[in-house]
DOKOLBA-553645 format. One record per residue (C-alpha): x, y, z; residue number from 1; chain. Coordinates in steps of 0.5 Angstrom, whole numbers, plus 500, padded with zeros to 3 digits. Layout:
N
X/Y/Z/NUM/A .
...
% end
This chain:
248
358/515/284/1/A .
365/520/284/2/A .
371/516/282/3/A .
376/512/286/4/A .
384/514/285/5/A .
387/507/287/6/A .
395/509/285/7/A .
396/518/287/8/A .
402/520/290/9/A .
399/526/295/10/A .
403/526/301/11/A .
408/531/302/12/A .
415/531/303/13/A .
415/524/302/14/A .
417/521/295/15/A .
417/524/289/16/A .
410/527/289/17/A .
408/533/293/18/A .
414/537/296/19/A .
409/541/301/20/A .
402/541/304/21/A .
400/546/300/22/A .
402/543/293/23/A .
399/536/296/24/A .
393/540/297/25/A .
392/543/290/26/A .
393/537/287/27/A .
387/533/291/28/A .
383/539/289/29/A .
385/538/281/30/A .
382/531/283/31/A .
376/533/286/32/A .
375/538/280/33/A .
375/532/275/34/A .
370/528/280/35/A .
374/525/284/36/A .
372/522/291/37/A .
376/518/294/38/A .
384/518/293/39/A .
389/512/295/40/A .
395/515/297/41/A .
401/512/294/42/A .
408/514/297/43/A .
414/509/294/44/A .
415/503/299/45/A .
421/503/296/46/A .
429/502/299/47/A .
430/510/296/48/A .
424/513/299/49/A .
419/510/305/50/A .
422/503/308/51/A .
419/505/315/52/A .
410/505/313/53/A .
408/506/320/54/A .
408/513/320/55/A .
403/514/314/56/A .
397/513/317/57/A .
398/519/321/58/A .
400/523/315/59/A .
394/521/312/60/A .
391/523/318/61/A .
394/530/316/62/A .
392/531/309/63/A .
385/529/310/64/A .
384/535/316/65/A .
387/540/311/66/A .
382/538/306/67/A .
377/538/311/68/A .
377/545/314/69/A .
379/548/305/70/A .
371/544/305/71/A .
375/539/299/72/A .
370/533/298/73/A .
376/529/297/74/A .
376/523/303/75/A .
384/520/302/76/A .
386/513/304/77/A .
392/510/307/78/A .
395/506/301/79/A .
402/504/298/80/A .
406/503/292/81/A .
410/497/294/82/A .
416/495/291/83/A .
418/488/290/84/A .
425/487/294/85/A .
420/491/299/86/A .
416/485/301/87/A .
420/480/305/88/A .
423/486/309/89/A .
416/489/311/90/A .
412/485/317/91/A .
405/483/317/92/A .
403/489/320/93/A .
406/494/316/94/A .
404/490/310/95/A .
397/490/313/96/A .
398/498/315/97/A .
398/500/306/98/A .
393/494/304/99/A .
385/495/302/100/A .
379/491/302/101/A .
376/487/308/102/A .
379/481/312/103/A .
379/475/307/104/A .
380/480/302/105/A .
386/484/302/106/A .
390/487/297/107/A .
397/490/295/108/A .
399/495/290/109/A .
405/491/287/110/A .
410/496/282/111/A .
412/494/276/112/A .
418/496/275/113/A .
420/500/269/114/A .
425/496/268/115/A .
422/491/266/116/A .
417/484/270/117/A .
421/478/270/118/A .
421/472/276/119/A .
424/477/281/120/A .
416/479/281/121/A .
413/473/281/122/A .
417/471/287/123/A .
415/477/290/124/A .
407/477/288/125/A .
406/469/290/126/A .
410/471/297/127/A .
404/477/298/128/A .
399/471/296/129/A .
402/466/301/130/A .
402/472/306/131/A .
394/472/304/132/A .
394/480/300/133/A .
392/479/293/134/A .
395/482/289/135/A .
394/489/282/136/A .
400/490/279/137/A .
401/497/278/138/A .
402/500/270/139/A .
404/493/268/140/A .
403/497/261/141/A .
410/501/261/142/A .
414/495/264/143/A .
412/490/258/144/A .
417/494/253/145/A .
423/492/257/146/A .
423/485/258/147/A .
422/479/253/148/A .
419/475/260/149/A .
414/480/262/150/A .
409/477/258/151/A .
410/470/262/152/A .
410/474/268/153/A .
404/478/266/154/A .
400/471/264/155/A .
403/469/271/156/A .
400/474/275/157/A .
393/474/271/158/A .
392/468/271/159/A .
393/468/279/160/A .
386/473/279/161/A .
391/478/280/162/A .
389/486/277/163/A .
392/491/272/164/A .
392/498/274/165/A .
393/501/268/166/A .
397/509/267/167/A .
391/514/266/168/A .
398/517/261/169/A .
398/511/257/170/A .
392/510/255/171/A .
392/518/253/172/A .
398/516/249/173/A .
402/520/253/174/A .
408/515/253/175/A .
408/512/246/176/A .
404/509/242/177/A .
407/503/243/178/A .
406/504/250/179/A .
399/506/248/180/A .
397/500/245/181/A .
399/495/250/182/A .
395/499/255/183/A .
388/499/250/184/A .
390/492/249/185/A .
391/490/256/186/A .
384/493/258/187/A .
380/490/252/188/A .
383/482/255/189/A .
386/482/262/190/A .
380/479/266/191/A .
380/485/271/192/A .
383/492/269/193/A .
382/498/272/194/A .
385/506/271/195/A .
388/510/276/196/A .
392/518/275/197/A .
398/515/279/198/A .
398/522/279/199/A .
404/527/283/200/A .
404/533/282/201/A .
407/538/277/202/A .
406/536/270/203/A .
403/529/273/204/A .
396/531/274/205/A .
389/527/276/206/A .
388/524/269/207/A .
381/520/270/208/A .
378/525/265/209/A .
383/524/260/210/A .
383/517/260/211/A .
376/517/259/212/A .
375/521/253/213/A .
382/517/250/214/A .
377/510/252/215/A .
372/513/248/216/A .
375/516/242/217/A .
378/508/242/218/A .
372/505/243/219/A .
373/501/249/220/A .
366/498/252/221/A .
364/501/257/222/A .
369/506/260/223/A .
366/508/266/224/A .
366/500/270/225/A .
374/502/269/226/A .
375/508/273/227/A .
369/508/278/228/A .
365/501/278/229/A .
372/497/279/230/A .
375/501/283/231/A .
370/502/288/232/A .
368/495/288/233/A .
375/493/290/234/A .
376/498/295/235/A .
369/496/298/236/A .
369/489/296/237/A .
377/487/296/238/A .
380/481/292/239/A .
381/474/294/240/A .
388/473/295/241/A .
387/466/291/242/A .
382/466/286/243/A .
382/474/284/244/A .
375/475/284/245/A .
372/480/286/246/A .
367/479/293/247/A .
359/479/291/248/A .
% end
């Protein structure tokens, strides 16, 4: 089975990814080159960049005709990375355009911001749960420095069946040690994790391959369930918006 990217940015000309088609299309060949098969395009669903996510299926549409005729074996899917003051401001149709899984089931990718996860997320993240979305707290890791209640709203959140999707960079080390350490940490004691490139392009490129030999070296068990296994049973299989668990 290829591997399922769950947090990329690859629609061009859009957020801080891929400023063309053509840079959009390398970058999901580097994807597919290190075994990828299905890539979750994320744009930021964010007040500076997209506000409006009714245009996206049709992008997405793009982007996959392009792969198809250079014979790229990459399939991309319509997903987002949705910031939390965006939540209340999108309807339950938009919120739907960029959420994965099954009826019943659904999903959204939640930022963590840099600056830090307080009650703010909480907020936003028990308002997706009560409008039926589940909720993967995208790179928790990098957020967890800031903030001396992020702890408390990390608990909060994994605790509600909530998952981690973890920085492929920092498990690699790639933004600090400390940064690295919260990311091995979380991936050997968050109930459900899993590892994503969150990859744009330039020096951010796919890094699942990275990620696994740095799971490897640090002895994490079994380091493909957290790249391929997981990320393909949650695209198949979604996550309870209120047990968090995965379907059977």
């Amino acid at each position: 089975m290829s591997y399922a990217e769950l947090h990329f940015h690859l629609l061009p000309g859009i957020d801080d990814g891929p400023s063309s088609m053509e840079e959009s299309i390398s970058l999901a060949a580097a994807a597919a080159a290190e075994g990828t098969g299905t890539i979750v395009t994320t744009p930021h669903v964010h007040p500076q960049w997209v506000t409006d996510v009714s245009s996206l299926p049709d992008r997405v549409r793009e982007v996959n005709a392009k792969l198809a005729a250079r014979r790229i074996p990459v399939e991309v899917r319509c997903g987002g990375e949705l910031d939390q003051a965006m939540v209340p401001r999108l309807s339950q149709s938009e919120l739907d355009t960029i959420a994965h899984g099954p009826p019943g089931k659904r999903w959204l990718l939640l930022e963590a911001p840099l600056a830090g996860i307080d009650h703010v997320y909480t907020e936003a993240a028990d308002e997706l749960r009560a409008r039926g979305f589940a909720v993967v707290v995208a790179d928790p890791e990098r957020a967890l420095r800031w903030s001396d209640a992020g702890w408390e709203t990390l608990e909060h959140e994994l605790g509600a069946g909530s998952v981690a999707q973890i920085n492929a960079w920092s498990v690699a080390g790639l933004y600090g040690e400390m940064v690295r350490a919260t990311a091995l940490w979380l991936l050997r004691t968050a109930p459900r994790a899993v590892i994503a490139s969150d990859a744009h392009g330039g020096a951010r490129m796919p890094s699942l391959g990275l990620a696994l030999d740095a799971l490897e070296t640090a002895r994490v068990p079994d380091p493909d369930r957290l790249i391929n296994e997981l990320p393909h049973g949650l695209l198949e299989y979604g996550l309870a918006a209120r047990s968090g668990s995965l379907a059977a």
